[in-house]
ROLOLUM-900570 format. One line per field, with one value per residue (C-alpha): residue in one letter; chain; x, y, z. Coordinates in nm, 3 decimals. Each point is the difference from the previous one (the first is absolute). Example, Ala and Ser with C-alpha at 12.3 -4.5 7.8 and 13.67 -1.06 7.14 Angstrom:
<rs>
res	c(A/S)
chain	c(A/A)
xx	c(1.230/0.137)
yy	c(-0.450/0.344)
zz	c(0.780/-0.066)
</rs>
This chain:
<rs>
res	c(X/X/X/X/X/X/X/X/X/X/X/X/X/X/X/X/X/X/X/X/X/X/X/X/X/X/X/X/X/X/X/X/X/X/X/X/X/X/X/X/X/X/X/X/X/X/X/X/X/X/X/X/X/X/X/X/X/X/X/X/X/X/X/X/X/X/X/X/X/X/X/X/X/X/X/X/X/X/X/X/X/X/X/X/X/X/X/X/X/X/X/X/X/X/X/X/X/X/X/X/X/X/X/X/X/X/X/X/X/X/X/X/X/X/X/X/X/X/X/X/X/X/X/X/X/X/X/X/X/X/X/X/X/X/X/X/X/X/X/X/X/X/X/X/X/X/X/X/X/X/X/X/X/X/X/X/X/X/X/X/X/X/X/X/X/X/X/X/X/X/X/X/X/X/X/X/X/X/X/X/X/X/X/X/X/X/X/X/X/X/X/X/X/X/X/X/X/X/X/X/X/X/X/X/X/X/X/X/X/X/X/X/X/X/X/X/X/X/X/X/X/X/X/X/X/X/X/X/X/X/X/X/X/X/X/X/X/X/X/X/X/X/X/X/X/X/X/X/X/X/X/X/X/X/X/X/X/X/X/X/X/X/X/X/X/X/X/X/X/X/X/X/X/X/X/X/X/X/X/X/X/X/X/X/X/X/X/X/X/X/X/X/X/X/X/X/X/X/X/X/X/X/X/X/X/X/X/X/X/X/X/X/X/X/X/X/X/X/X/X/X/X/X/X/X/X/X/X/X/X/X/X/X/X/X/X/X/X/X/X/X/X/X/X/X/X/X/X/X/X/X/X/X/X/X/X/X/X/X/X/X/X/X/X/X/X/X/X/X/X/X/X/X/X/X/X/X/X/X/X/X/X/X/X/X/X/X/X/X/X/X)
chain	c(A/A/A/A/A/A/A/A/A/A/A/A/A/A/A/A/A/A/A/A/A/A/A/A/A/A/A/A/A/A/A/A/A/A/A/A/A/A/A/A/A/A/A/A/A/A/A/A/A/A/A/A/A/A/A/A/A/A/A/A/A/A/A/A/A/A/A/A/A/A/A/A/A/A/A/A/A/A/A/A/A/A/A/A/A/A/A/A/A/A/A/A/A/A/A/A/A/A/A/A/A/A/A/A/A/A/A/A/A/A/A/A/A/A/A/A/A/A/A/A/A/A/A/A/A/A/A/A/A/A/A/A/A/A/A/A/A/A/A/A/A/A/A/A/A/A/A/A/A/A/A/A/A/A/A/A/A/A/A/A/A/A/A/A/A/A/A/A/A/A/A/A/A/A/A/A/A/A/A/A/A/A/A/A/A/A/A/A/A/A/A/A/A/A/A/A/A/A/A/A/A/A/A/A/A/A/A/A/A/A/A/A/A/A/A/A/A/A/A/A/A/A/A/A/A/A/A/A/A/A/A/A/A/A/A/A/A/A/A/A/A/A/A/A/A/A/A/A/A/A/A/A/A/A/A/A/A/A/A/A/A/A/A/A/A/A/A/A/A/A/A/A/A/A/A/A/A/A/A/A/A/A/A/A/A/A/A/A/A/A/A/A/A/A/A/A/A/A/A/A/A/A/A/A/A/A/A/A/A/A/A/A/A/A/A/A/A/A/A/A/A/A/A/A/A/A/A/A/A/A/A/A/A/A/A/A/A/A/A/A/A/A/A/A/A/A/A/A/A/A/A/A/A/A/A/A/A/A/A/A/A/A/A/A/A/A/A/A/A/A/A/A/A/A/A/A/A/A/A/A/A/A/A/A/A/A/A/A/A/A/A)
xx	c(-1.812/-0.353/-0.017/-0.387/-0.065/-0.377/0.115/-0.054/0.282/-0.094/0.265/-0.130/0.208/0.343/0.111/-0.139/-0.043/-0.263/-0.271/0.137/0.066/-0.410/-0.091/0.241/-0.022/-0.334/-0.192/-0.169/0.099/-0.335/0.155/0.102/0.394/0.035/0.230/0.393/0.223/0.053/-0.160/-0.209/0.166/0.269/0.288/0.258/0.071/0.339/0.027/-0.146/0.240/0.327/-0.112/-0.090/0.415/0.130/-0.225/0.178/0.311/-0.046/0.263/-0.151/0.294/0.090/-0.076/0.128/-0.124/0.175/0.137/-0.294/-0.304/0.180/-0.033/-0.310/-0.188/0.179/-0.075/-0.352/-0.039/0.141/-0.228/-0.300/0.079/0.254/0.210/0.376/0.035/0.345/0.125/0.219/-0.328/-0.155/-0.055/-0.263/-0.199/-0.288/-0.246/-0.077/-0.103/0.289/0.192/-0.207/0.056/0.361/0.007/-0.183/0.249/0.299/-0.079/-0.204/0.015/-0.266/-0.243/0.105/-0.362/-0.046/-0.284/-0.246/-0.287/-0.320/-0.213/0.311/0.078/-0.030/0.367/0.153/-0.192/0.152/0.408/-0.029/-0.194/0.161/0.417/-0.105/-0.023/-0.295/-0.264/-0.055/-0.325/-0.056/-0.304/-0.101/-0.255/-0.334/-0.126/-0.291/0.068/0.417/0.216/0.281/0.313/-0.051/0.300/-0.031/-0.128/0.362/0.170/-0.178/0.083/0.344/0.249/0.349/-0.099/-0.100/0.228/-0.161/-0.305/-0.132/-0.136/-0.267/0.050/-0.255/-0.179/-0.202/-0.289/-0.136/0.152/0.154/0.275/0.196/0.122/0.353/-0.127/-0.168/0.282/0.264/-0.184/0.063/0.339/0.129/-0.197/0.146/0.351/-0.071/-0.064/0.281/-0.229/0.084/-0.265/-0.056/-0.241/-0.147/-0.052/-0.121/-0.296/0.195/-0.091/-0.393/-0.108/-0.264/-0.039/-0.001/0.252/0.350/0.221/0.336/0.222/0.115/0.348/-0.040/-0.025/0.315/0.332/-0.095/-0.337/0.220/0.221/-0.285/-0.254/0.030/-0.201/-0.158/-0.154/-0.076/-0.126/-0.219/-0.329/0.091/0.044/-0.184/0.303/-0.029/0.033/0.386/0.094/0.230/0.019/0.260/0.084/0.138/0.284/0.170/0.152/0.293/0.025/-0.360/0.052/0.290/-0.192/-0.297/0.258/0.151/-0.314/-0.154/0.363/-0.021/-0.391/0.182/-0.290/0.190/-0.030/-0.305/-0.165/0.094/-0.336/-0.099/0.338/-0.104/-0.353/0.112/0.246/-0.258/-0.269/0.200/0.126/-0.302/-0.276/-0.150/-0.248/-0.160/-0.019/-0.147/-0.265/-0.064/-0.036/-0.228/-0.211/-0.017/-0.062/-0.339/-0.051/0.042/-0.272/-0.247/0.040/-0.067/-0.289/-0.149/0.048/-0.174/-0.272/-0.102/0.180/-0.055/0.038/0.384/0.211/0.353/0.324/0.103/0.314/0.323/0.203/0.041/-0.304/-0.146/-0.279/-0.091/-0.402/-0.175/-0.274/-0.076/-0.373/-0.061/0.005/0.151/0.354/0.334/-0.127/-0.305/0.118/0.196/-0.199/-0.280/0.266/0.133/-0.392/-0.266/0.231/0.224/0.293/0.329/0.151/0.270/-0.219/0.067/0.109/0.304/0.125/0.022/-0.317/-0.068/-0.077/-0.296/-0.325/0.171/0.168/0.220/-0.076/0.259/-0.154/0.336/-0.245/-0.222/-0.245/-0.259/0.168/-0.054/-0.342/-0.074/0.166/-0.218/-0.337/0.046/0.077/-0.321/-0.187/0.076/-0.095/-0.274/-0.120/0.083/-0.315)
yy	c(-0.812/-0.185/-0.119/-0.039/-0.322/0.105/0.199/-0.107/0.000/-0.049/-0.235/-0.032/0.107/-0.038/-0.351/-0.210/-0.337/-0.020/0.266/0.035/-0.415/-0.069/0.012/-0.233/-0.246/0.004/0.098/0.307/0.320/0.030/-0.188/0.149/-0.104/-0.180/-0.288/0.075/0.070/0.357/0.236/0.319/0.219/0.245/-0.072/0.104/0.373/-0.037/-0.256/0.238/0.297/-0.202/-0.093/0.323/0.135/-0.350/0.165/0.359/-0.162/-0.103/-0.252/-0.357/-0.234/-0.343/-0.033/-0.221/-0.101/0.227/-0.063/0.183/-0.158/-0.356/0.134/0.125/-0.314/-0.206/0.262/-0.041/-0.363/0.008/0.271/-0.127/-0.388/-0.038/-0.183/0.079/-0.024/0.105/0.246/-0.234/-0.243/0.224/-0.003/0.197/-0.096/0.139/-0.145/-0.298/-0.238/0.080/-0.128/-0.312/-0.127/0.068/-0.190/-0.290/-0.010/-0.029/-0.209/-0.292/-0.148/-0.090/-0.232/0.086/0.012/0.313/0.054/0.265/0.052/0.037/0.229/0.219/0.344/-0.133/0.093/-0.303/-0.227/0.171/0.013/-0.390/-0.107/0.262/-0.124/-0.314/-0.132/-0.219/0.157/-0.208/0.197/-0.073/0.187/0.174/-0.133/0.210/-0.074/0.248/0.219/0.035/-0.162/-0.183/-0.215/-0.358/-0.144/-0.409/0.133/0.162/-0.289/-0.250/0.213/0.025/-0.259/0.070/0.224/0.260/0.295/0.343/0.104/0.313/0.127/0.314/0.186/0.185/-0.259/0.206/-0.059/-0.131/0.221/-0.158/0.083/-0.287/-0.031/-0.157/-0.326/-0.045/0.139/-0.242/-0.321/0.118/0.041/-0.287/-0.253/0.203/-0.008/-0.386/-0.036/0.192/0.300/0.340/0.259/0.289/0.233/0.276/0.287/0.251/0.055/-0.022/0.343/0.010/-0.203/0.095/0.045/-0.336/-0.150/0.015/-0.081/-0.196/-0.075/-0.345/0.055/0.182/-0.285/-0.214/0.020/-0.343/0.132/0.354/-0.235/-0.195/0.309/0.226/0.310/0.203/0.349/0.321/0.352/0.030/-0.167/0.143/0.396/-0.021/0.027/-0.275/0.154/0.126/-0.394/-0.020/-0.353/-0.169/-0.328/-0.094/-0.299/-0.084/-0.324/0.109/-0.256/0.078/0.384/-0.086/-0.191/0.205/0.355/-0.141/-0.143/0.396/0.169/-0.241/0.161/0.331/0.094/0.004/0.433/0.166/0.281/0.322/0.064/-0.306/-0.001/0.370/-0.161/-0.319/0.192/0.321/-0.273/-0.191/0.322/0.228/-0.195/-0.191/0.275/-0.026/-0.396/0.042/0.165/-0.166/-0.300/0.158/0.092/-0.322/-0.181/0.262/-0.151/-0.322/0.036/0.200/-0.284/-0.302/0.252/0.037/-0.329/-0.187/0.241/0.031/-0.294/-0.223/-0.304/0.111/-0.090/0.224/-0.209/0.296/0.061/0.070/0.182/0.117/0.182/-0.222/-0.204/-0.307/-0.054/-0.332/-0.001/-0.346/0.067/0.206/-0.415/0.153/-0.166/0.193/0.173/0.058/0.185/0.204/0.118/0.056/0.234/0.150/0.088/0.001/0.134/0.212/-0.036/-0.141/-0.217/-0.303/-0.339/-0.277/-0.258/0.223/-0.118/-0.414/-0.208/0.072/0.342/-0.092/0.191/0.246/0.360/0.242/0.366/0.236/0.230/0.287/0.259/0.311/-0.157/0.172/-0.201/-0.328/0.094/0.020/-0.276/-0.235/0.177/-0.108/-0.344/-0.002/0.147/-0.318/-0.244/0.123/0.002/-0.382/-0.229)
zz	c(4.411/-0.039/-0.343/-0.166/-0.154/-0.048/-0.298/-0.341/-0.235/-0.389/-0.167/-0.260/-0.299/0.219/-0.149/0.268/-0.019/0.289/-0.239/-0.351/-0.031/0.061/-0.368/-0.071/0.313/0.010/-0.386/0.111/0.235/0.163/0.302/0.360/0.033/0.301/-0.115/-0.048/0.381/-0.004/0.189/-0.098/0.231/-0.036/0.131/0.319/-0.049/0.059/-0.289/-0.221/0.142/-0.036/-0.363/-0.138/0.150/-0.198/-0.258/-0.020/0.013/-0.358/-0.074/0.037/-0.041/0.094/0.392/0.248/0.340/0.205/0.382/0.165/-0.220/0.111/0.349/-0.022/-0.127/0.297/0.287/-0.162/0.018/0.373/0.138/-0.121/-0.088/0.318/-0.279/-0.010/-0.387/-0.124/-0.279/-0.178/-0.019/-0.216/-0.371/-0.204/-0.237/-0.275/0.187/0.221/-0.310/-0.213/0.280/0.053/-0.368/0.070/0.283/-0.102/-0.332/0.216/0.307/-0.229/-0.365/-0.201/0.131/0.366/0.204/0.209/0.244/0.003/0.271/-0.173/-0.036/-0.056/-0.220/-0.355/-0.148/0.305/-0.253/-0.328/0.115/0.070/-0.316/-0.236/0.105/-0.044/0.393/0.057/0.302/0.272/0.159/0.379/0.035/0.297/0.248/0.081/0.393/0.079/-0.237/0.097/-0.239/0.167/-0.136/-0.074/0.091/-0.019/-0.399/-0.017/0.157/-0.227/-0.309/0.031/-0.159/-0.142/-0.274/0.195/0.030/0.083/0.197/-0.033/0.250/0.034/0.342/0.034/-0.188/-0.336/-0.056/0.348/0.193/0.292/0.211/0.062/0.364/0.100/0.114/-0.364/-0.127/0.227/-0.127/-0.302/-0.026/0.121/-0.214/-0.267/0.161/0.094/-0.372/-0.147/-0.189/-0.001/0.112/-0.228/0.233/-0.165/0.273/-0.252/0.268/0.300/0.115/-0.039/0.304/0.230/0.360/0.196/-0.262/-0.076/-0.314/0.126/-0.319/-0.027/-0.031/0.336/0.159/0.061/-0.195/-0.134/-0.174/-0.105/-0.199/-0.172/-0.057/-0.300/0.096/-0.229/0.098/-0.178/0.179/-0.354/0.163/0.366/-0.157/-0.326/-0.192/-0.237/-0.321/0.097/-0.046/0.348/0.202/0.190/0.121/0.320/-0.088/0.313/-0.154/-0.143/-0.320/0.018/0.003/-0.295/-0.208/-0.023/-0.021/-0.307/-0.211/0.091/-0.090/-0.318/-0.089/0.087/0.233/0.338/-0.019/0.125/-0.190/0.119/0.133/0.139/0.202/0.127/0.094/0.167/0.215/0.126/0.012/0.276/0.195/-0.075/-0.081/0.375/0.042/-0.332/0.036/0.403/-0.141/-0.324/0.240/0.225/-0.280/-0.259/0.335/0.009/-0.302/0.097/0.266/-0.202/-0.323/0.258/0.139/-0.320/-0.163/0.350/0.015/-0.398/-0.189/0.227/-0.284/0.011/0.235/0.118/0.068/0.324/-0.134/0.245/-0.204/-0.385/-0.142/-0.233/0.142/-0.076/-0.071/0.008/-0.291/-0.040/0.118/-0.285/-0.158/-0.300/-0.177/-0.069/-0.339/0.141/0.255/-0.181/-0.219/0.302/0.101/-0.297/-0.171/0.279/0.313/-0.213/0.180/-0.096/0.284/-0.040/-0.047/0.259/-0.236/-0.159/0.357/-0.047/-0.046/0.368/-0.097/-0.170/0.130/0.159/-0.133/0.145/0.078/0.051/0.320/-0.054/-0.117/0.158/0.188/-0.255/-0.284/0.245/0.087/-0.379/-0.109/0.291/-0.125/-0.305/0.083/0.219/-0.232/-0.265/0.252/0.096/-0.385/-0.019/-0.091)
</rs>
């Protein structure tokens, strides 16, 4: 079926963070939302259909992962990730971050350093400082507008203390894809250096043409047993708010470890409907995602377009997968809280500001572009529209 992702859905009123959360995040509701990672388009029909028949079923009891949702998840990964992940690897989890702070609890003590690539999704930041861990931030490199891995920073930052590294594959908020020889380089200082990989994959399967996601662990066996890899089908089929993630563990004290601290939470069960969602999503769900591709990489296109041809003073990171893009305001000449509220009161439009990201963030903000292309067209008038009123 051809699903249309012009049409525009009201949420407003349904609980969701994205619209009814703006008066709160940002003082006033007279703001487009274009800052959380969801998407405002309905999702795969045969989600829906297999959730309303859990629906009539009417007994919602404790759930377990069955047999086929295992299989389904690894025949996923292998058609469209060529990675041979294995059922007994698996472990769910709430949600990718839950399982972060988990892992950084029992693979480090306090004071253990654990290094994050900067600008990176805000929360990496939050389950190192919050448990305790000291961040160690090897920030990314920008070259012509690409942002690339700084390796001799990682190599000079590392010393004894350092335990983890997370690692953000697709990277959020610049948007890049990372390929295997990046990836390869990667792995083995961390190998050479004794620190475990925590990859969160949570974008894996939003990449666009000339690009391809390749998950660490797929590798070698060597980088499999040092990677902890974190995915989710929440960003991939819009299906966030039915809390359902997994981790790949293929370390077995690894996979033990991290089994018992989630058995100890008593969170290793999926909700009834987000185990009904994660299973149809992987066996039903490809031709919903081809074209949701097909069309946020439309809007790709027409926001790079727009912003060259009328905002000319911004500047578009081109991203290669996710879709949250990455724009370079700095020209504007105006500092982090000025930005933000340039944003928030003359553009009217609520987006993620740059610096929530690491310092490196700073004169830049993130716009989420998973919306009718009306909504996107909007949301880039009115940030015209403010700089053209600038004195």
């Amino acid at each position: 079926m051809r699903y249309n992702f012009d049409k525009t859905i009201n949420r407003i009123g349904s609980n969701t963070a994205k619209w009814d959360e703006i008066e709160e995040k940002f003082g006033t509701k007279d703001v487009l939302p274009m800052w959380v990672a969801d998407m405002d388009f309905r999702v795969a029909q045969p989600i829906i259909d297999a959730l309303k028949e859990r629906a009539e079923h009417g007994i919602f009891g404790y759930t377990k992962m069955s047999d086929s949702y295992k299989e389904a998840v690894c025949n996923w990964m292998k058609k469209r990730h060529n990675w041979e992940s294995e059922k007994d690897w698996l472990i769910h989890s709430p949600g990718v971050v839950p399982a972060l702070s988990i892992i950084v609890r029992e693979f480090t003590e306090p004071g253990d350093k654990i290094i994050i690539q900067s600008p990176v999704y805000y929360p990496f930041f939050d389950v190192v400082k919050d448990n305790g861990r000291e961040l160690v931030c090897n920030s990314l490199k920008e070259v012509d507008g690409k942002y690339i891995m700084d390796y001799e920073d990682l190599e000079n930052k590392i010393d004894n203390k350092v335990k983890l590294m997370i690692l953000c594959s697709p990277h959020n908020p610049v948007g890049r894809v990372w390929t295997k020889e990046e990836l390869v380089k990667l792995g083995e200082i961390c190998i050479k250096n004794n620190i475990k990989i925590i990859s969160d994959e949570i974008h894996s399967d939003l990449v666009y043409k000339g690009h391809k996601h390749i998950p660490l662990a797929s590798i070698s066996e060597e980088f499999a047993q040092n990677t902890i890899t974190c995915f989710a089908p929440s960003k991939t089929f819009n299906i966030a708010g039915l809390q359902s993630a997994l981790l790949s563990v293929p370390n077995k004290e690894d996979h033990e470890k991290i089994s018992k601290a989630i058995a100890i939470l008593d969170i290793r069960r999926d909700n009834c409907f987000g185990a009904v969602a994660t299973e149809v999503a992987y066996t039903s769900g490809e031709e919903w995602l081809e074209q949701v591709l097909e069309y946020l990489e439309g809007n790709l296109d027409f926001l790079v377009e727009y912003i060259e041809e009328r905002i000319p003073k911004v500047k578009v990171n081109k991203i290669e997968g996710t879709y949250l893009v990455w724009l370079d305001c700095r020209e504007l000449g105006m500092n982090k809280e000025q930005l933000s509220e340039f944003m928030i009161k003359e553009a009217k439009v609520a987006l993620d500001d740059g610096y929530w990201f690491g310092g490196e963030g700073e004169g830049f903000v993130r716009i989420n572009i998973a919306c009718p292309r009306n909504t996107l067209e909007e949301g880039l008038r009115r940030i015209e529209n403010a700089v053209k009123n600038l004195k």
